[in-house]
ROVEXMI-765314 format. One record per residue: x, y, z of N, C-alpha, C in turn. Coordinates in pm, whole numbers, padded with zeros to 5 digits, always signed. Atoms other than C-alpha are relative to their C-alpha. Example, Ala and Ser with C-alpha at 12.3 -4.5 7.8 and 13.67 -1.06 7.14 Angstrom:
// residues 2
+00089-00119+00000+01230-00450+00780+00090+00120+00000 -00082-00119-00006+01367-00106+00714-00077+00109+00073 
This chain:
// residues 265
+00062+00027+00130-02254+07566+05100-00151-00010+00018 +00188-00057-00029-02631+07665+05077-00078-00151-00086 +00073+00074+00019-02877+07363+05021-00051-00014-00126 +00014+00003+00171-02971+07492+04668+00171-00008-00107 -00148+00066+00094-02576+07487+04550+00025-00123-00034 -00051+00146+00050-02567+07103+04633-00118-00023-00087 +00118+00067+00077-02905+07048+04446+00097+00024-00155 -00041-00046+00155-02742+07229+04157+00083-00055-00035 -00110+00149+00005-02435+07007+04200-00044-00148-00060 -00031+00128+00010-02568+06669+04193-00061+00015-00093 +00043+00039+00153-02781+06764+03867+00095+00040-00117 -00085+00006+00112-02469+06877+03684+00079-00112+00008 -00103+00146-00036-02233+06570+03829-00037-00052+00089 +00062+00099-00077-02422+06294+04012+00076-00063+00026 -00096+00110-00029-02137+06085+04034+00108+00026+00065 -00149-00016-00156-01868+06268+04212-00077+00135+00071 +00062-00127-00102-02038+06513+04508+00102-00071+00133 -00047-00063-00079-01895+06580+04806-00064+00094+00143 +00080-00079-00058-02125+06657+05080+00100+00081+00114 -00079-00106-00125-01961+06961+05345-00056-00066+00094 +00030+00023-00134-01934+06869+05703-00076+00066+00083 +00127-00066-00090-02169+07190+05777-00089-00089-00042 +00115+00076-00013-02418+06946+05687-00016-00116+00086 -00024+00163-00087-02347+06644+05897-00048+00031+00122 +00109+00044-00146-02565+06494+06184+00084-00110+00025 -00091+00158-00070-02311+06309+06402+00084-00048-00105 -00056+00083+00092-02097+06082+06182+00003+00000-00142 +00071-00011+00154-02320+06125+05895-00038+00072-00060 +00042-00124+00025-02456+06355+05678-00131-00014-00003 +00138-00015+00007-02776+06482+05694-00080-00077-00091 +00106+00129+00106-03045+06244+05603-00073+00038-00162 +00112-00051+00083-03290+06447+05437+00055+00101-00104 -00045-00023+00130-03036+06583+05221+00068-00095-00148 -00038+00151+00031-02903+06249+05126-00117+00000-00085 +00142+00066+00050-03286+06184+05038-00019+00127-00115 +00072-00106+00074-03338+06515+04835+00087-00016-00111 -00089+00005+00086-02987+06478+04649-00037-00121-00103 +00020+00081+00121-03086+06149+04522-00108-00018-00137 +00153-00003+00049-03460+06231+04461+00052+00152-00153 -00081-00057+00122-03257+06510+04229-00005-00091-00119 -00046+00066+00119-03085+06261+04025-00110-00099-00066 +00157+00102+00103-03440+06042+03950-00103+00060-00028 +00106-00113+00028-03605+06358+03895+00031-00029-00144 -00013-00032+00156-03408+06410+03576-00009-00089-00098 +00036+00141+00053-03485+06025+03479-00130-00001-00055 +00111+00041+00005-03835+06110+03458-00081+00112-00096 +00081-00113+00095-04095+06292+03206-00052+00088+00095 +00076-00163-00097-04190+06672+03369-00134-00043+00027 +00218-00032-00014-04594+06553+03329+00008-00106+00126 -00015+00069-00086-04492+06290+03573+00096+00018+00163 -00085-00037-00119-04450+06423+03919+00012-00106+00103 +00018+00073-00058-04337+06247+04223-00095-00034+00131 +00099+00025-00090-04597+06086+04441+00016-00043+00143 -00019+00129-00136-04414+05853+04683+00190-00009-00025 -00130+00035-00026-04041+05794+04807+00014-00082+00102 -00064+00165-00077-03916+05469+04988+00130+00001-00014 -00112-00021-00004-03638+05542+05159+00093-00066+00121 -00093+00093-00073-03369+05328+05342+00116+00028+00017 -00147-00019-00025-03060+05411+05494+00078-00092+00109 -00060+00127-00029-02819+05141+05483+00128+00043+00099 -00108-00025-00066-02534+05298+05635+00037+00163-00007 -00021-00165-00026-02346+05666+05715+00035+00058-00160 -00076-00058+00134-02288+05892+05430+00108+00104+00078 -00031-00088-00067-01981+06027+05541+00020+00155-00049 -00010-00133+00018-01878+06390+05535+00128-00007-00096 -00169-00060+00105-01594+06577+05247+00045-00171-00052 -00019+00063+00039-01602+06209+05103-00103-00038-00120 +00078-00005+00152-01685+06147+04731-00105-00085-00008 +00124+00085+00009-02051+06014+04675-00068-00007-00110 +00104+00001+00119-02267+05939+04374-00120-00028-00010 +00185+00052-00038-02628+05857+04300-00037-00028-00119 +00057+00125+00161-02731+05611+04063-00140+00004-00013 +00148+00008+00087-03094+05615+03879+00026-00138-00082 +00083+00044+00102-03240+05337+03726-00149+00003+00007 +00115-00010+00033-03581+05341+03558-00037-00125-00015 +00054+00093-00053-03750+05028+03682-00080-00065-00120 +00060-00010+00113-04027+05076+03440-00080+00139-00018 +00058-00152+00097-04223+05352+03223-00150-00033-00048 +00130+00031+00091-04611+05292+03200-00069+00054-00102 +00087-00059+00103-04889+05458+03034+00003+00179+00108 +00026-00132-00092-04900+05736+03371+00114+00000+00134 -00112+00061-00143-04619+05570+03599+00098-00048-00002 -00126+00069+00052-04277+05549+03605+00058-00014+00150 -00042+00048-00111-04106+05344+03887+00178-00025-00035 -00144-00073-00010-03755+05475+03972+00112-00044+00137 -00082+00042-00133-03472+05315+04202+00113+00116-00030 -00145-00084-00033-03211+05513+04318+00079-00021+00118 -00073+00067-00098-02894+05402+04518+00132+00106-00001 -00122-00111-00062-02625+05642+04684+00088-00091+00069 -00116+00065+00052-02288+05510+04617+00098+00038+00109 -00137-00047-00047-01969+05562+04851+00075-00131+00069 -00081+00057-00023-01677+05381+04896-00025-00135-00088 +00053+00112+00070-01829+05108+04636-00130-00058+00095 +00105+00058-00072-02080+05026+04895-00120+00100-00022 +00147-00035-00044-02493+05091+04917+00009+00125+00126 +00026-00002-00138-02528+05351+05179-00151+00100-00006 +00127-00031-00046-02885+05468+05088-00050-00035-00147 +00076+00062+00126-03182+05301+04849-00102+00096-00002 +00096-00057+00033-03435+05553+04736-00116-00058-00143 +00063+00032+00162-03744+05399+04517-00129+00060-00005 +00125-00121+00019-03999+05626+04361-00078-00014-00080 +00182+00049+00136-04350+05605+04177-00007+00157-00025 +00071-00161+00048-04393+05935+04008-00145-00033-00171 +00166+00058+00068-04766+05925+03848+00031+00207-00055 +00094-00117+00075-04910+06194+03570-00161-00002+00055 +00165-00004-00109-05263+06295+03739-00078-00084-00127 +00121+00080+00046-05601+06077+03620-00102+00054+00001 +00161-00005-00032-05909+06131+03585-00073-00070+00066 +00019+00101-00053-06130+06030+03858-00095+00074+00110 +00142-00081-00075-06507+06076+04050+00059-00003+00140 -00035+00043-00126-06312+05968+04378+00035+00162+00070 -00054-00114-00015-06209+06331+04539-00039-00016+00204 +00028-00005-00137-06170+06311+04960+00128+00124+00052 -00136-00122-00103-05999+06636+05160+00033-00056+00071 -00051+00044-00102-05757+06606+05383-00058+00065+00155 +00025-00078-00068-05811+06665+05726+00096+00108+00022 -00060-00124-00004-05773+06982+05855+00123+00023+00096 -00145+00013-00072-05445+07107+06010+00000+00004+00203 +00105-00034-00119-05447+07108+06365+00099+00196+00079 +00003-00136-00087-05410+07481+06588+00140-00016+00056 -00119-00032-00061-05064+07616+06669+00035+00174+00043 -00042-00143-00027-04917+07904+06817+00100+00079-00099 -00074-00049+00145-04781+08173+06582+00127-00028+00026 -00171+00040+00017-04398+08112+06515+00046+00050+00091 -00057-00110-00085-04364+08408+06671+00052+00009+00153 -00002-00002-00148-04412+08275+07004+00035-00087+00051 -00054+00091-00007-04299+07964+06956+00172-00028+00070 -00167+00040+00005-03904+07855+07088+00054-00049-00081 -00074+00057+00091-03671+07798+06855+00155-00079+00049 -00099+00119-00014-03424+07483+06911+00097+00079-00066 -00204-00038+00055-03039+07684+06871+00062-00071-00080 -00122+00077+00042-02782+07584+06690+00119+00053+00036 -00078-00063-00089-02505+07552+06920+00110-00129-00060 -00117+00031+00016-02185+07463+06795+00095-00164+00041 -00097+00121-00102-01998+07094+06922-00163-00047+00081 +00132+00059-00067-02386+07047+07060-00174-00070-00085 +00141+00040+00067-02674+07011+06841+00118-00040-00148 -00084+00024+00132-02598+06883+06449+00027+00091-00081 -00017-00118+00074-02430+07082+06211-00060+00052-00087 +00095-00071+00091-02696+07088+05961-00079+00088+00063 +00092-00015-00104-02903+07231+06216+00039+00181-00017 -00043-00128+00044-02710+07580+06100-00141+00080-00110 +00086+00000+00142-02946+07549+05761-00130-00006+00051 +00155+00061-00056-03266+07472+05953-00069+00060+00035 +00035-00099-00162-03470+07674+06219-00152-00074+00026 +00110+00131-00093-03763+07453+06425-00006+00043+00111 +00007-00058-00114-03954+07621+06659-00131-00035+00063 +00114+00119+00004-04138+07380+06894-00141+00083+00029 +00118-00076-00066-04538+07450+06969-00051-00138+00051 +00050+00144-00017-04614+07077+07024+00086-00067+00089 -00102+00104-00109-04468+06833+07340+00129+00084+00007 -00140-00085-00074-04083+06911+07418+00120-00056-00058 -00128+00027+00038-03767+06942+07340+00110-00071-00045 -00085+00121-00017-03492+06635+07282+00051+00016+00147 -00086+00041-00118-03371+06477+07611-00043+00122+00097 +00058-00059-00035-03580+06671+07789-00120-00043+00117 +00105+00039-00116-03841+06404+07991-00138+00007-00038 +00143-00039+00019-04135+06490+07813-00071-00107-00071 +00051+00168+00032-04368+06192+07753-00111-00001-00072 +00120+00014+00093-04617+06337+07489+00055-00129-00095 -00037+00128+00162-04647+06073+07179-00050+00155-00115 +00017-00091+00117-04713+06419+07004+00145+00122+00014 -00130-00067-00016-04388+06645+06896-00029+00108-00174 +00010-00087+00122-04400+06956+06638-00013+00112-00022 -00006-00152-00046-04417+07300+06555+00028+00062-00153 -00024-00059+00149-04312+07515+06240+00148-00018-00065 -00132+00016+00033-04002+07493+06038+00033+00103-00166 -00028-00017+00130-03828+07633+05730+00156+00017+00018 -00171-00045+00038-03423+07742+05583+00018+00094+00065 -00071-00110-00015-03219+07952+05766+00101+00046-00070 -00159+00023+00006-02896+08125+05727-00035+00070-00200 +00049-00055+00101-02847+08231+05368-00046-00118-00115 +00093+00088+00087-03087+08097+05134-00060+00015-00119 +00045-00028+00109-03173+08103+04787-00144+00009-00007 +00165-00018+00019-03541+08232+04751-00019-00044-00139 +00003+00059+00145-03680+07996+04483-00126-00034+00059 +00135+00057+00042-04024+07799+04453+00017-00158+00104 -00040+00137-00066-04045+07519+04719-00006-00143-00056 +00020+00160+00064-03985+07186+04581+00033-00099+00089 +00016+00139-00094-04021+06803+04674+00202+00003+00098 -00144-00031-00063-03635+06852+04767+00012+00081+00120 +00056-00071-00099-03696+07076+04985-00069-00024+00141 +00090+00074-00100-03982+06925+05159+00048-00084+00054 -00092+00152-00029-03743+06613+05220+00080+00088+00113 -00091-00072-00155-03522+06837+05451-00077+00090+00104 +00108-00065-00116-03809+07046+05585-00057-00101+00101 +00088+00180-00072-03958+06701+05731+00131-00069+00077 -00045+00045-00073-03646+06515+05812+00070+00074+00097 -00061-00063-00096-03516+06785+06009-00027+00017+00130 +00033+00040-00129-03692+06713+06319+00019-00112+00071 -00023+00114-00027-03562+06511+06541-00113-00125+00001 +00116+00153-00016-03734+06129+06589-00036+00078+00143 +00111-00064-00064-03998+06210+06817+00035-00062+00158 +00033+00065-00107-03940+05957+07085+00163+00134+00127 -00139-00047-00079-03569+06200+07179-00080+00111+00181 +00033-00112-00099-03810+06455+07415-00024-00135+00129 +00027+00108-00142-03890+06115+07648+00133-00060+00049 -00092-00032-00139-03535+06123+07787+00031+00086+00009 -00045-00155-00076-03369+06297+08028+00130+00023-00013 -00173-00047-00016-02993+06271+07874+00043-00048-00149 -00033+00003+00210-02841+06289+07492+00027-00158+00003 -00010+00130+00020-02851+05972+07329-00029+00002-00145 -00028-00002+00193-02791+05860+06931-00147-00064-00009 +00144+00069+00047-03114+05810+06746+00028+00004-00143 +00009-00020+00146-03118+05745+06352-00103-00095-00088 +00082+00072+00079-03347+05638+06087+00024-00113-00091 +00000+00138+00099-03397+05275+05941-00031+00064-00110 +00065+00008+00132-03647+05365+05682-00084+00110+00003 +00115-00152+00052-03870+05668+05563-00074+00001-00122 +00142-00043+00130-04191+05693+05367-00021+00118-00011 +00079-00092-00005-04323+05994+05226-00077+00040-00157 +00118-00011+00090-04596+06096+04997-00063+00139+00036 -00020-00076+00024-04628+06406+04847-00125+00047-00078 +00088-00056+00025-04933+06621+04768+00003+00064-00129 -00023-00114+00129-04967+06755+04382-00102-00008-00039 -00121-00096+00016-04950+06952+04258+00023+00059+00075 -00093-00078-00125-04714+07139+04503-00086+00138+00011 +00060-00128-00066-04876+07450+04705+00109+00102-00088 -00092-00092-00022-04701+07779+04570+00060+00067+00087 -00038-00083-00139-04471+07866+04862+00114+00006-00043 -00120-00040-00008-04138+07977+04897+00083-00051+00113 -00148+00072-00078-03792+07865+05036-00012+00030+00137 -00018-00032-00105-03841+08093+05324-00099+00029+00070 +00117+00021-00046-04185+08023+05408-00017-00089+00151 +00037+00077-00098-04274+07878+05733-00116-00103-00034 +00107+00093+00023-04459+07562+05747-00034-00085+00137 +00088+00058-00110-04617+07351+06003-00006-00131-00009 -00088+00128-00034-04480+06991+06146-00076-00062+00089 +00006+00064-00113-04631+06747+06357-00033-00147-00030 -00021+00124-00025-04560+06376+06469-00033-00056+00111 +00060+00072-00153-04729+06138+06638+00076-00130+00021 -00080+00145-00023-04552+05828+06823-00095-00124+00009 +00126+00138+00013-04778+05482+06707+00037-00083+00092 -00082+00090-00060-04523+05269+06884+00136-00024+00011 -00187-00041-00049-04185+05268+07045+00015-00146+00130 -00065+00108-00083-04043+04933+07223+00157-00073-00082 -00122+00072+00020-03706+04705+07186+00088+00087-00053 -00101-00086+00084-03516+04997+07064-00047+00015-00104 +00073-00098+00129-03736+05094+06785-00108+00057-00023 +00094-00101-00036-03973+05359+06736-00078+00020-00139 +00121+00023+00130-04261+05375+06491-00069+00184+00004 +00098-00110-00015-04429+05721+06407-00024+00059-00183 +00063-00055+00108-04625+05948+06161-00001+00121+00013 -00018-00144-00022-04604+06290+06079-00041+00082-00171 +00084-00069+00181-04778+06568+05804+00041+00115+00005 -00102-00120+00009-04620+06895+05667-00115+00058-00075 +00095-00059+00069-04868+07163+05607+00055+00173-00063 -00007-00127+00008-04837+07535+05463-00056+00050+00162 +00032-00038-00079-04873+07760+05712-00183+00053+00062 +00113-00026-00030-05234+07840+05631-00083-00147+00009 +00074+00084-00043-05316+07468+05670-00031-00098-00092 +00051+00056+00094-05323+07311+05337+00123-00087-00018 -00096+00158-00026-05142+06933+05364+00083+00041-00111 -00081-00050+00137-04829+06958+05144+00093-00176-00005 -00078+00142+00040-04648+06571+05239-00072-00080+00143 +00043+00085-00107-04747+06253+05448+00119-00077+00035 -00124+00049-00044-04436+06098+05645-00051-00097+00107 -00032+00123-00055-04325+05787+05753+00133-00061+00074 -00155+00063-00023-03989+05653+05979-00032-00095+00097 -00041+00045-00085-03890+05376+06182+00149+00060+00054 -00126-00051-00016-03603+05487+06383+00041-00074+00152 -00050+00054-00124-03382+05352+06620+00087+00072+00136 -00025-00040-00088-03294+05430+06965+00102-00044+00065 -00096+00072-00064-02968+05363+07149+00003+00059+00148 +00016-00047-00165-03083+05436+07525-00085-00121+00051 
């Protein structure tokens, strides 16, 4: 099931989905579809002039696989330019992910600072691309393709605090207009950063995820390559702190990311 079918899913029936096990990472299903499905359902909560700026995202527990899930919206409040949006993904009667969102209509305003600029990678072309190998890597990982130019591999030994490279959809893919949905799985689809500093597989998953979203959105496409990189701030007691920015390929910032994530090694 192609990444734009479930989008199209959870905005006709939010309340009974069904995520496929090709999507599942380990136990669970893919995060950053989890995060896009819900960011769906508080899309359609919200006025079009009001895009989203910011997502605060928490995952309380596994979403499992081929088991019925829903995704609840409420509208917090509705200002004059800002509407603040919770959203909670439902299964088995329990919480197992809180999404809450500020989507702002633009302002007027003398303040105007660029971002910095992107930093220098090798073309895709030349880059390695992380497989997807069957019973070994995750199954979303089919839908994905991540090909490193930055530090190394997972479980691998490599002791940069920097990890990244280009990414976009494989596999078959609806060519459409890239949206914040989108960007949510383009981003979480790299592993947590700290996995290249061992030397043997080990479970890693995310507490919590910030991200903040550049608009209006770049015009790119589904099957556009884009450009990934994460730096590690701090990693002790089994939890790992980092930052990471998603650019077009020619360099122009498109989201700012945030996770704690935990380590079981």
């Amino acid at each position: 099931m192609r990444f734009s079918d479930l989008l199209d899913a959870v905005r006709s029936q939010p309340q009974a989905l069904s995520i496929p096990a090709e999507w599942g990472q380990g136990r669970a299903s893919f995060g950053g579809l989890i995060a896009a499905l819900q960011y769906e359902a508080m899309r359609a909560k919200v006025p079009a002039d009001r895009p989203v700026r910011s997502l605060a995202i928490t995952f309380v527990g596994p979403v499992e696989p081929d088991v019925p899930v829903s995704f609840e919206v409420d509208v917090l409040r509705e200002g004059k330019a800002v509407s603040q949006v919770l959203g909670r993904v439902m299964q088995k009667g329990q919480v197992v992910t809180l999404v809450q969102g500020s989507f702002g209509a633009s302002r007027p305003s003398e303040v105007a600072v660029a971002a910095q600029p992107a930093p220098e990678m090798k073309h895709w072309d030349d880059c390695q691309e992380l497989p997807y190998i069957k019973g070994v890597t995750p199954e979303f990982m089919k839908h994905l393709a991540m090909r490193w130019s930055v530090g190394g591999l997972p479980f691998t030994g490599n002791k940069s605090r920097d990890m990244g490279g280009w990414v976009r959809l494989r596999g078959d893919v609806k060519e459409e207009a890239l949206s914040e949905a989108y960007i949510l799985a383009l981003v979480d689809a790299w592993p947590p950063a700290l996995l290249p500093h061992l030397n043997k597989p080990a479970a890693g998953s995310t507490l919590t995820w910030t991200i903040e979203f550049v608009q209006p959105l770049l015009a790119l496409n589904t099957l556009d390559w884009c450009k990934y990189l994460v730096d590690i701030e701090l990693a002790r007691d089994g939890y790992g702190h980092a930052a990471a920015k998603l650019w077009s390929a020619d360099g122009q910032l498109i989201a700012m990311s945030r996770q704690t994530v935990t380590i079981f090694a």
